[in-house]
N, C-alpha and C positions, 0 to 999 in steps of 0.2 A: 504494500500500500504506500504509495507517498505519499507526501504531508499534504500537497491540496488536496486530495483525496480525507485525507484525515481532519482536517481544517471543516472542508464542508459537511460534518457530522460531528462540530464540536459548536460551541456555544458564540458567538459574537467576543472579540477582545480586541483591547485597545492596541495590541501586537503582535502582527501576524505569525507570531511565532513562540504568544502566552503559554500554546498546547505541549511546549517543549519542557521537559522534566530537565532539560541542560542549559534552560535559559531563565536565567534571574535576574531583576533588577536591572533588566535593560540588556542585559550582555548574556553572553556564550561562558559557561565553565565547565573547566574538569571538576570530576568525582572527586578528586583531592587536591586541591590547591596546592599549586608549585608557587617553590617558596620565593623566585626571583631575585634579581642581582643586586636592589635595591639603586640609591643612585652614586654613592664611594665606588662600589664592583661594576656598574656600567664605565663611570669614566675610567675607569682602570683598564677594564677589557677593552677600550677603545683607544689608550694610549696605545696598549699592546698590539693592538691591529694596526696602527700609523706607524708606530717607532720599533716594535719589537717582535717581527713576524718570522719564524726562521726562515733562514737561507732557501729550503728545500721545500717551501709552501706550496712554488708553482713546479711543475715538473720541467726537466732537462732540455727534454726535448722536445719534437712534435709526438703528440699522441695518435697511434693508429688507428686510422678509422677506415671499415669496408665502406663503400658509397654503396649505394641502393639504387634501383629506379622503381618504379611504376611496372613496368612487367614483370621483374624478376620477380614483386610481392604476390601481384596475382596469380602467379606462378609456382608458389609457394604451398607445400601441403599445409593441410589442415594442423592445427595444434603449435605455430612457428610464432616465435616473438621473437623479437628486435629489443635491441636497448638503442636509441637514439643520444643516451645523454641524462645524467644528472638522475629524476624520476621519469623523464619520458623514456616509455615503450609502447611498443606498437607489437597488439596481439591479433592472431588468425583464429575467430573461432568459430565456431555455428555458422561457417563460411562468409563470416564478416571482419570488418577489422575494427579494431577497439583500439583508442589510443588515452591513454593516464598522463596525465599533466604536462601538457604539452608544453616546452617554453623552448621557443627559437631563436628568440635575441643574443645580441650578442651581449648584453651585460644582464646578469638579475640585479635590478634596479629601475626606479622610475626613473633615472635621464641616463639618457642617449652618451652620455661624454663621461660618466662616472659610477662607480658600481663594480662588484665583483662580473670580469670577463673573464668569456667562457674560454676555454684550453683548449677548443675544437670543434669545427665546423659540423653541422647535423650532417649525420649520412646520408640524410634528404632534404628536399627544401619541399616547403609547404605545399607548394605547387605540384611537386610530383607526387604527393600522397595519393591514394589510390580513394573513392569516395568511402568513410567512416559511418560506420552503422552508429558508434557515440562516443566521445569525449567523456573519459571519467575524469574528477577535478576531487585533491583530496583537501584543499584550505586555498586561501587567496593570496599567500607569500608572492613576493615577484619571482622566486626561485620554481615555484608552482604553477603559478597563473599569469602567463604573456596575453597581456591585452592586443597586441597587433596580432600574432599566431591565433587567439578564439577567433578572431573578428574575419581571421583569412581563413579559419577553417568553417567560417557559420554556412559557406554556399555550398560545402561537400561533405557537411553534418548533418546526420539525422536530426543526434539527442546529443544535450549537455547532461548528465549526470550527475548532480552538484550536492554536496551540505546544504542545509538551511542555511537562506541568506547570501553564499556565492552565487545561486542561481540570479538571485534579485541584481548582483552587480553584471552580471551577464547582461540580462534584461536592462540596465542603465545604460551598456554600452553598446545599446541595439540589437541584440539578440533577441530574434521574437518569442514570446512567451512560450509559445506552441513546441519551441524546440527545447525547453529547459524543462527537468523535474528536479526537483528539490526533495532530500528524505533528510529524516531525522536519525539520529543513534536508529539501529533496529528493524528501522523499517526499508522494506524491499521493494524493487518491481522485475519485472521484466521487457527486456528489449529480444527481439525475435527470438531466438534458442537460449538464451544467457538470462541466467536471476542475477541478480546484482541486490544488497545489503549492504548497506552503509553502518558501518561496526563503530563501534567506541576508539578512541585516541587521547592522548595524554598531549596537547599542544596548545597552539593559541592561534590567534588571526588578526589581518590589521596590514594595511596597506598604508596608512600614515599616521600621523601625531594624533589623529583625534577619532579615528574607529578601534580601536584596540578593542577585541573580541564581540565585534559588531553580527559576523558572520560566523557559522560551526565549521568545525574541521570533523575530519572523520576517514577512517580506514575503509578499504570496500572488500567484500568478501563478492568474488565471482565465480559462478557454477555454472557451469558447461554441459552438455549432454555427458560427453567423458572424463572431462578434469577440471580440476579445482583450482583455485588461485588468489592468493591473499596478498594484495598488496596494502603496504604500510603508511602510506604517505610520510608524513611527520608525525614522530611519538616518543614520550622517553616510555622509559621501559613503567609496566605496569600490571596489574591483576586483571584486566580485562583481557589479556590475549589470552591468559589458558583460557576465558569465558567463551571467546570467540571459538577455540578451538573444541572444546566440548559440545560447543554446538554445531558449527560447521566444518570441523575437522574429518578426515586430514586431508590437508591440500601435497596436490602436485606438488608444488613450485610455491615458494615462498618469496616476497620482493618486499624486501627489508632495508631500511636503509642505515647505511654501515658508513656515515664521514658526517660531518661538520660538527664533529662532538666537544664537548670541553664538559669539564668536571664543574665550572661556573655556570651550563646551564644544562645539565645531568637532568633536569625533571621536566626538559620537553628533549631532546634527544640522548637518541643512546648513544652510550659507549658498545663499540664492537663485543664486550661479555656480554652484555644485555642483547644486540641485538639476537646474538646466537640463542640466549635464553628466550627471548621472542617466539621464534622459531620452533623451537622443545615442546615451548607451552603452546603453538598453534598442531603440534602434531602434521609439523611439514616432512616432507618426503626433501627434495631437495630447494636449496636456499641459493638467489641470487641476490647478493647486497648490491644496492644502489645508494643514489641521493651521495656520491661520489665521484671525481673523476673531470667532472666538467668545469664546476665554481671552485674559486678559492673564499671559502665563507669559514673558515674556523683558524686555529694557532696549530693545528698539525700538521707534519709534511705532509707530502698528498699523497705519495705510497702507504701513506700509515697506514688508512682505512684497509686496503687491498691485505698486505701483510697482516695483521693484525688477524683480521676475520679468516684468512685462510690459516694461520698455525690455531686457532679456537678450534676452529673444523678440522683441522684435523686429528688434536687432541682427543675431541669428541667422535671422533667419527661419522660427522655428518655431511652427508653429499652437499658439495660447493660447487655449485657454477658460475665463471668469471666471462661471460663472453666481451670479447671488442667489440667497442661502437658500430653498430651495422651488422652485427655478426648475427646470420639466424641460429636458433637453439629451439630444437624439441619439448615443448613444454613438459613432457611428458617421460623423457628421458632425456634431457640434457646431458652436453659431455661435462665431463669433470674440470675443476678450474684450472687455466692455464695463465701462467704469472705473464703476461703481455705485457705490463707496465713496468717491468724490469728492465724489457730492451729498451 
């Protein structure tokens, strides 16, 4: 059910989004309040990103990326994802394609001339995309949500697939209503062969100084006629994934995000232990970490993410998939990870 659906069998309120058990006093919150950097550890962490970023933040060299076209996707069996970059991937499934947080610019930030830039060109440009049965969206970060990429994918998009409240910024920026739904925590629909559930997450939202947690964030659980698939958007680590996984468990393929972590803001992302415990507690089969690779948005080299989460896995024993940018991968049996960012 989605929330307008849910909206027009609840009572008149002063917000369109009163009916939300995640929405208080105006705003969007977690289950448990993260305790934040206050404002001494904000300007600290922001000397530390001007003045004190290690040497090794950005990578060496060029980063390897396959290019893509337009045929070779439709071309592509059933069950293939793509990583384009950062959290965008692009999945083949009920013989459509599904694409999660698309961001194509070259910087995640609102201007053009400043901001974290990206380490490497999309294996496609927007243009060659094949037409999108929907756009999943897990929060409205600039590192998430490109306002030029929605607006050049809205003529070869079905459906936005949005949190409460991203849909409504969609709709501000032209998006006709007809092609957005919006769910709350919990609540599901369907787009042709695929259920989609928009699951709980431990984060925040806010596109500038004065919406901070205006709009919901949220994890998506995706079901397939065959396979399973969890992605994570943005989250620190939390008691809701085993919840999700007891209920929709176990997925194929896990998409976890494993970089821009720091221990000063540990309770909206993880650390690489956490994300692998993520994973455990969703009753994943195998894990590909993302939401790394493309941005420089944290104080760790940028091989960290990669290293890190592959000696976890392999401590654990858990199947790891590392593909290159453009690279397709088996949903269903993906190969095993391969340290590319080394060369």
């Amino acid at each position: 059910m989605t929330y307008s659906l849910l909206k027009a069998c609840s009572a008149p309120a002063t917000s369109p989004y009163a009916g939300s058990a995640q929405f208080v006093d105006g705003k969007f919150r977690n289950p448990v309040r993260p305790q934040g950097m206050g404002l001494g550890k904000t300007l600290a962490v922001m000397w530390r990103f001007m003045f004190d970023k290690p040497a090794d933040a950005s990578p060496a060299k060029p980063i390897p990326v396959q290019a893509l076209s337009r045929a070779e996707l439709l071309a592509a069996p059933e069950g293939s994802l793509y990583r384009l970059g950062h959290s965008t991937l692009l999945l083949k499934l009920g013989g459509e394609f599904w694409l999660t947080d698309p961001v194509f610019a070259e910087r995640a930030s609102p201007l053009s001339f400043l901001g974290p830039k990206r380490f490497h060109a999309p294996p496609i440009s927007l243009d060659e995309l094949p037409p999108i049965k929907a756009v999943i969206l897990s929060h409205d970060h600039y590192d998430h949500l490109d306002h030029d990429a929605v607006l050049a994918l809205a003529a070869k998009t079905e459906l936005f697939l949005t949190p409460l409240g991203v849909g409504d910024t969609l709709i501000g920026w032209g998006i006709p209503a007809a092609q957005v739904r919006q769910l709350d925590w919990w609540q599901e629909t369907r787009v042709g062969a695929l259920r989609f559930v928009a699951t709980p997450a431990q984060h925040f939202s806010g596109r500038g100084l004065r919406d901070g947690n205006r709009n919901l964030w949220a994890s998506w659980v995706i079901i397939g006629e065959q396979q399973r698939v969890f992605f994570s958007g943005d989250s620190g680590y939390f008691a809701g994934f085993k919840t999700i996984g007891e209920r929709f468990g176990p997925f194929d393929l896990t998409l976890i995000e494993t970089g821009a972590y720091n221990q000063d803001w540990a309770d909206v992302h993880m650390q690489p232990e956490q994300s692998l415990q993520a994973h455990l507690d969703l009753r994943g089969r195998h894990l590909l970490p993302v939401h790394n690779g493309t941005f420089d948005l944290a104080l760790h080299p940028w091989q960290e993410p990669f290293e890190r989460i592959v000696a976890l896995a392999a401590a654990q024993g858990v199947a790891l998939t590392t593909p290159r940018m453009g690279e397709r991968i088996a949903i269903g049996s993906p190969p095993p990870a391969q340290p590319w960012w080394r060369d």
